[in-house]
Steps between C-alpha positions, in 0.01 A plus 500: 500500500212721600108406579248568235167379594418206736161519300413650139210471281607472162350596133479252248501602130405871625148395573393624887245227517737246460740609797596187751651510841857386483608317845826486679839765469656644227811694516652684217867401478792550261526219222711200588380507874619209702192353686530290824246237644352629831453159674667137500311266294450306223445664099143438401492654184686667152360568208371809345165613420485687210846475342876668603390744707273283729739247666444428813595311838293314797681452820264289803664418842287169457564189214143339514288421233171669679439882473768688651632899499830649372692800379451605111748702330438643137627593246841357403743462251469136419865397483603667839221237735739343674279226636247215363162354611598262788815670621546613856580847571611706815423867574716704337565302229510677154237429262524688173519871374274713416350519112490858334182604509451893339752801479812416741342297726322152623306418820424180714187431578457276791221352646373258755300156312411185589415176243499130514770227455842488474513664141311797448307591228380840395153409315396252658208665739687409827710810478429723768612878621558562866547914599812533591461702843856556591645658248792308537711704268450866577832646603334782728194484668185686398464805675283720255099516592282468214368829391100535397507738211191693336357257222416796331567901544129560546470158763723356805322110396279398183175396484449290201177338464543073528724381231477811275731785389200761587640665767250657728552906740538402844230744591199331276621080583197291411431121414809230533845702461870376575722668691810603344819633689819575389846378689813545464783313627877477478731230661757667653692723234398353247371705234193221358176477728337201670132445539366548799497187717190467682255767490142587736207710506223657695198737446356696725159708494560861584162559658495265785871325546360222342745252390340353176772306430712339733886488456540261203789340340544566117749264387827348686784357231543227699303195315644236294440401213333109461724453162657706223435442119616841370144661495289546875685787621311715308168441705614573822674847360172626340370476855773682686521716304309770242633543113301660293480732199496763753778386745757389244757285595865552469740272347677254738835709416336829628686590788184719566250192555201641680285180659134570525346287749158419510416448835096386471570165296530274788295318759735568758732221549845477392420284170444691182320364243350517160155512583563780735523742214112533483486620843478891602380750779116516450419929633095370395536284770513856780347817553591835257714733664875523633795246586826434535743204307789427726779322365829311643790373283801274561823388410621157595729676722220657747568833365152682419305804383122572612272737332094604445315640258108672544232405243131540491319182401189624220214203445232657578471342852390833661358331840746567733654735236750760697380843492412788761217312616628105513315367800707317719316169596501276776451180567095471648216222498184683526172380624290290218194666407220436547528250805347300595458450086292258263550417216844688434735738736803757388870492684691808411867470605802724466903422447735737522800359256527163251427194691347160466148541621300184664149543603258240635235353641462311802202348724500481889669204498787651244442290230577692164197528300613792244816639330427863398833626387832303493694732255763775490362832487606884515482745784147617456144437628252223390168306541389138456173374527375193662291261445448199684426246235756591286777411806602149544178364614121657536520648878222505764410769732702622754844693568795501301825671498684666203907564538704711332867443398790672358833520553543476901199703535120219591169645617198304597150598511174323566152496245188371540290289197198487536304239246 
């Protein structure tokens, strides 16, 4: 009995839009397998799901009618199940053999669920998937990093622009794009590939250091499922991962699957999710000029494989734009001019990377009596203009103090209005 995938995505009807994420084990094995429960406990369910080659066993360590996990084993022969709903079984005990499935061979697959009441139902929308994280039945452990492989032979990662098939050069990225990169995995000897199990990324500007990005989770296989009713895997696959007319997907007996992961439909946390498939990297959203992608993969087993890729973002954003010239800012609150000032006065500032900018007004008693900027903005140098009765409240005469913040860098300075 050898490991096969403790992960796949598989095709239906040859359609790669149509592709769902299939949870738990499966292990090819010869047909006629005996299969053993894992844990003492009490059968929850047998019955099959789509004829002969769909029987099936539930095994939980718990006999209560509220929601509860246990041990699934598919597919068996129907005459071999040795045990019926209600019956107590001990580890070890043997359950059934394997079905034939295709050529000379069958598999298990096994998974971790969870349901309600003492007889469970398949259909019945309390039918839920756990991730199995233990691999329970892998004779060797995993010891084989995933590998990041070229998505192409002109490109290391892809650049496809949000929810298309238009694939974009990684020296001319513009607008809202995905990013694409290819892993491969094996368990052990085995010859079939896993997906990668949890994968990150960061981007860097060249110019300055700046990290534009922060190191961000794409997707962890480690959700459940709320229930099961034979059709919402396929929304959480089209987020993990990118099929397309131009990627093609391989059949599910390919021992060659390739697993393109696209790492920029997620929020960030662990939970993937259908409406996730909308987002993407947005290059508008920074200067023109030079960074870097950095990517980490994982297998459950800890074992990794880190790699980068340069591109040069193109949007026409050519403030800031890299070239022989850039000018470097940094962060300064100049003088207002004029000052003293009626009926207006000018505040240039300068920041030297992407931060959340805050500048206000205060009186001499430091009471708050405008909000000037309270945005994100790019390195770069700007100017505001004031005007007193278009701040919280028409001001009198005197002194008042403007301050400057951004990031850990604050600067005060003192203007006079005269009315």
């Amino acid at each position: 009995m050898r490991t096969v995938w403790n992960h796949y995505e598989q095709h239906m009807g040859g359609d790669p839009f149509s592709s769902y994420l299939h949870q738990g084990l499966d292990l090819i094995t010869p047909i006629g397998e005996p299969t053993y429960s894992v844990i003492d406990g009490f059968v929850k369910l047998v019955l099959t799901i789509g004829g002969a080659s769909y029987w099936r066993t539930a095994i939980s360590d718990t006999q209560v009618a509220g929601r509860s996990d246990g041990w699934l084993s598919a597919h068996l022969i129907q005459n071999t199940i040795q045990f019926a709903v209600g019956d107590t079984v001990q580890i070890h005990d043997y359950l059934g053999d394997i079905i034939f499935w295709s050529g000379n061979w069958g598999h298990i697959h096994f998974v971790n669920i969870s349901d309600s009441g003492l007889v469970w139902n398949y259909n019945d929308g309390e039918w839920g998937i756990n991730f199995n994280p233990s691999l329970v039945l892998t004779p060797y452990p995993d010891v084989t990093p995933p590998d990041i492989k070229p998505v192409f032979t002109w490109s290391k990662f892809a650049f496809a622009k949000n929810q298309t098939a238009t694939y974009l050069q990684p020296d001319s990225l513009f607008g809202e794009v995905d990013i694409i990169v290819k892993v491969v995995d094996y368990v052990g000897a085995s010859e079939w590939q896993q997906p990668a199990y949890t994968t990150y990324y960061a981007i860097k500007r060249l110019s300055n250091g700046e990290i534009i990005i922060p190191r961000t989770l794409g997707h962890i296989l480690n959700h459940k499922y709320p229930f099961y009713d034979g059709s919402n895997y396929q929304p959480y696959a089209g987020v993990i991962y990118q099929r397309d007319n131009t990627l093609l997907p391989s059949s599910w007996m390919d021992t060659n699957r390739n697993f393109y992961h696209n790492l920029t439909n997620s929020n960030g946390d662990s939970l993937v999710e259908l409406s996730e498939k909308a987002l993407a990297f947005n290059t508008a959203n920074y200067f023109d000029g030079d960074y870097r992608i950095i990517v980490e993969v994982y297998d459950e087993a800890g074992n990794y494989d880190i790699d980068s890729m340069d591109v040069k973002f193109k949007n026409g954003n050519t403030v800031g734009t890299e070239n022989e010239n850039e000018k470097v800012y940094s962060f300064q609150l100049e003088q207002n001019y004029p000052n003293p000032f009626n009926p207006t006065t000018k505040i240039q500032y300068a920041i030297n990377s992407r931060q959340f900018v805050s500048l206000k007004v205060f009186d001499v008693l430091g009471n708050e009596v405008a909000n000037l900027v309270n945005e994100e903005k790019p390195a770069g140098e700007y100017e505001v203009e004031f005007k007193p009765v278009s701040g919280i409240r028409d001001l009198v005469s005197g002194i008042y103090f403007y301050q400057l913040t951004a990031g850990s860098f604050a600067s005060t300075k003192k203007m006079v209005y005269l009315k």
